[in-house]
C-alpha positions as CSV (number, residue, x, y, z in Angstrom):
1,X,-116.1,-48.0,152.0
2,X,-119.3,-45.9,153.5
3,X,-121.7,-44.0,151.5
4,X,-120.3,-40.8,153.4
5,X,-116.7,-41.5,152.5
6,X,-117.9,-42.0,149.1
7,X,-119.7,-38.6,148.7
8,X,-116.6,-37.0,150.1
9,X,-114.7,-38.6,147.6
10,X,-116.8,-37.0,145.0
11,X,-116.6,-33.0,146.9
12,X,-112.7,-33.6,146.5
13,X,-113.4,-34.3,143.0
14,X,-111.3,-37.6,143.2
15,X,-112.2,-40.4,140.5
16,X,-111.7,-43.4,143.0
17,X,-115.2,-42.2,144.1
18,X,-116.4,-43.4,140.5
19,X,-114.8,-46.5,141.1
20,X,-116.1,-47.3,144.9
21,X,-119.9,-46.4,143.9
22,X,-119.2,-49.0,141.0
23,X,-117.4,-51.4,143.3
24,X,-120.4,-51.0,145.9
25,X,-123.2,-50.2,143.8
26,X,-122.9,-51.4,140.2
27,X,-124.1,-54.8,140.3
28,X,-127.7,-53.1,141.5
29,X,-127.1,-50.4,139.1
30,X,-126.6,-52.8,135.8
31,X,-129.6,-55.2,138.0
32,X,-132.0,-52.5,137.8
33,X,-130.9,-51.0,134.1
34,X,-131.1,-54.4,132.7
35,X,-134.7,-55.0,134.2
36,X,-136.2,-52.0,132.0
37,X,-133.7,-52.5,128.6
38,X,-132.5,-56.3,128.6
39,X,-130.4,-55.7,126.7
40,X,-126.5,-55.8,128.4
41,X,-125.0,-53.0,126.3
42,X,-127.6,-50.6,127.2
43,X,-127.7,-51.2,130.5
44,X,-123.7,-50.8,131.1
45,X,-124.5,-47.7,129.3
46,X,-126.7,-46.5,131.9
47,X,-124.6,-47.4,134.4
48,X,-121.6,-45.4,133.4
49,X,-124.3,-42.6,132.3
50,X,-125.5,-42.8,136.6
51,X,-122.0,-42.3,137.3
52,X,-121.1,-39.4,135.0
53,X,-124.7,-37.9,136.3
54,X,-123.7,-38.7,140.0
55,X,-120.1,-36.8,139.3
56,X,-122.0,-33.5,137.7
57,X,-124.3,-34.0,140.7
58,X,-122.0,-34.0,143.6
59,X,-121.2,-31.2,144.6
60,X,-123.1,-29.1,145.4
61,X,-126.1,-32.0,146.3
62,X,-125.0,-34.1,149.1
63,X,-127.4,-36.8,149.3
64,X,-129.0,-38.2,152.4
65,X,-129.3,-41.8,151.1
66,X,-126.8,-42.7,148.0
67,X,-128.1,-45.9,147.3
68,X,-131.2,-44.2,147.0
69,X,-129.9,-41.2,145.1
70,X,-128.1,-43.7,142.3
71,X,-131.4,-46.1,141.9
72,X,-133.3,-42.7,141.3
73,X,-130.8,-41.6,138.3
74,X,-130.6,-45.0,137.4
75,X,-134.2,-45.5,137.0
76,X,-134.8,-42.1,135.3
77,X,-131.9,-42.8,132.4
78,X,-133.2,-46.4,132.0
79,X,-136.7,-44.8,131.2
80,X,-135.8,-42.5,128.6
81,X,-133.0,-44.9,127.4
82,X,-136.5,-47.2,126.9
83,X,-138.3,-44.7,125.7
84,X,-135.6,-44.2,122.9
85,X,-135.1,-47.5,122.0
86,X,-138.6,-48.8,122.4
87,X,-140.7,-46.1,120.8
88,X,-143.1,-48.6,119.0
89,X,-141.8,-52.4,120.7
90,X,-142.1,-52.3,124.3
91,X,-140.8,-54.0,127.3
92,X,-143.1,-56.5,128.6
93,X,-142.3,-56.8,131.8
94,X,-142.3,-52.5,132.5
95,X,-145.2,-52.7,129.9
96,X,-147.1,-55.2,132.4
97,X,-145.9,-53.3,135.2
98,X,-147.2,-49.7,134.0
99,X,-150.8,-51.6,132.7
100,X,-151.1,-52.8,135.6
101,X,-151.0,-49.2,138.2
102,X,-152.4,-47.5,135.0
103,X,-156.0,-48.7,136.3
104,X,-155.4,-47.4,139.9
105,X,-153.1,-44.4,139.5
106,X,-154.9,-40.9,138.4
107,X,-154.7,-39.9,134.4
108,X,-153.0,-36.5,134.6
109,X,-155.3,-35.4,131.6
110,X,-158.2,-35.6,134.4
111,X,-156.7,-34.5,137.6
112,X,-154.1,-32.9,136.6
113,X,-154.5,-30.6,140.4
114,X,-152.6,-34.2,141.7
115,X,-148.8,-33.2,141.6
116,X,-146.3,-36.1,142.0
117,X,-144.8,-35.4,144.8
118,X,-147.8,-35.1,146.4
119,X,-148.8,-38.9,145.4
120,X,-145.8,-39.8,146.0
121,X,-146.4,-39.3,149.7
122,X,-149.4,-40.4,150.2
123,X,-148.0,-44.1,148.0
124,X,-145.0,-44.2,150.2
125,X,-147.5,-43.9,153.7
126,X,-149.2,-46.9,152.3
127,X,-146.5,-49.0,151.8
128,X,-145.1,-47.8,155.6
129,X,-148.6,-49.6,156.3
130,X,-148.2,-52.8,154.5
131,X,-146.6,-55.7,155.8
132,X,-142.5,-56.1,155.0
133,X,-143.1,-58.8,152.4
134,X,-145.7,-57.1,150.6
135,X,-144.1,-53.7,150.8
136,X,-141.1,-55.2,149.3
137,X,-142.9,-57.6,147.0
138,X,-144.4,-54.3,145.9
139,X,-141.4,-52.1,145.3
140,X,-139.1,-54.7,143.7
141,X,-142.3,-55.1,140.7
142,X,-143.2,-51.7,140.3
143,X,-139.9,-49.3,140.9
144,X,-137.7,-52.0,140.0
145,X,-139.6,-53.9,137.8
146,X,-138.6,-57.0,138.5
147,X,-140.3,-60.1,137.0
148,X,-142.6,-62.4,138.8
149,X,-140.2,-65.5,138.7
150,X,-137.3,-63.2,140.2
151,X,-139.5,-61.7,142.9
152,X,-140.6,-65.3,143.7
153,X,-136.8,-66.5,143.6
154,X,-135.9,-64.1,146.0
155,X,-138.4,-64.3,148.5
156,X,-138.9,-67.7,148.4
157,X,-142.1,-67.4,147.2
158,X,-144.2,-69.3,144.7
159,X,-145.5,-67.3,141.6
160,X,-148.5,-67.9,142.3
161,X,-148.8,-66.0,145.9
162,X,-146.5,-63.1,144.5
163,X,-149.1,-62.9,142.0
164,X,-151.7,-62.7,144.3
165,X,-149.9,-60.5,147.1
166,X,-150.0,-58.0,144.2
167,X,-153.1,-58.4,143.4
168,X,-154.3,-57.4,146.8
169,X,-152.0,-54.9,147.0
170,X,-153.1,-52.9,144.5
171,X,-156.6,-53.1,145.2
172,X,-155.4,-51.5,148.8
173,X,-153.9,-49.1,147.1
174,X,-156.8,-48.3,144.9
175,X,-159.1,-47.9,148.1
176,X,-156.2,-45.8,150.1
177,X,-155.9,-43.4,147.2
178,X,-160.0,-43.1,146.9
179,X,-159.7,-42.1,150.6
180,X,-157.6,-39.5,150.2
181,X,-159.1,-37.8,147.7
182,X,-157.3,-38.8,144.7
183,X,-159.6,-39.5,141.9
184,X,-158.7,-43.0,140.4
């Protein structure tokens, strides 16, 4: 079934749309939850949390890309789900992730005038510059947070050149944002 038949599903306020986002979506859903908690239970837990979010969400927002739409709650309850669980032992591989754009993304403490959605923009019109690879290599470390031997698996990559792809990326990044304007 189509993300549009879906969403209708969810304006007539029938549960089979529940079950055809799980049917479509949940193996990325519990992929992505497991990659911040590892930990099964709380992932699944996210997962049905996405969906009862999605269901209080729809109507009256009708999204423009659901996959898209379901990563973001996803994401956000596997944070704070992290956050909860985690206070004092953290992740390592979101831990890595975060240490790793900590040195290149602004403190909000010191330019706090930098709003989000602002750097958003200006982090998703670098990646439209970057090569495919590199723009995906990018997004699957640092929004899904995704290990280094997945990313690898995936792309048929060795560690190694992920490792370095990243690298490089991030000192692009570091000299894009210093060009426009933002104080790293």
């Amino acid at each position: 079934m189509d993300d549009l038949m879906i969403i209708e599903l969810y304006f007539a306020r029938d549960e089979q749309a529940i079950e055809e986002t799980d049917t479509k979506y949940g193996k990325l859903c519990f992929h992505m939850a497991n990659n911040f908690l590892s930990n099964d239970a709380d992932a699944e837990e996210c997962v049905n949390d996405t969906y009862l979010s999605t269901w209080n969400t729809i109507p009256p927002t009708r999204p423009n890309n659901f996959r898209a739409f379901l990563c973001k709650i996803v994401r956000n309850l596997s944070m704070k789900k992290l956050e909860f669980n985690l206070a004092l032992k953290r992740s390592q591989n979101v831990t890595v992730s975060f240490s790793e754009l900590e040195e290149i993304l602004p403190d909000n403490r010191t330019a706090p005038e930098w709003e989000y959605e602002s750097l958003g923009k200006i982090i998703t019109d670098f990646l439209q510059a970057e090569k495919e690879d590199v723009r995906n290599v990018f997004i699957r470390k640092y929004y899904f947070f995704d290990s280094i031997s997945d990313i690898a698996g995936r792309y048929s990559f060795s560690e190694s050149k992920v490792k370095n792809m990243l690298y490089h990326s991030r000192n692009r990044l570091r000299e894009y944002l210093k060009k426009a304007g933002v104080e790293v």
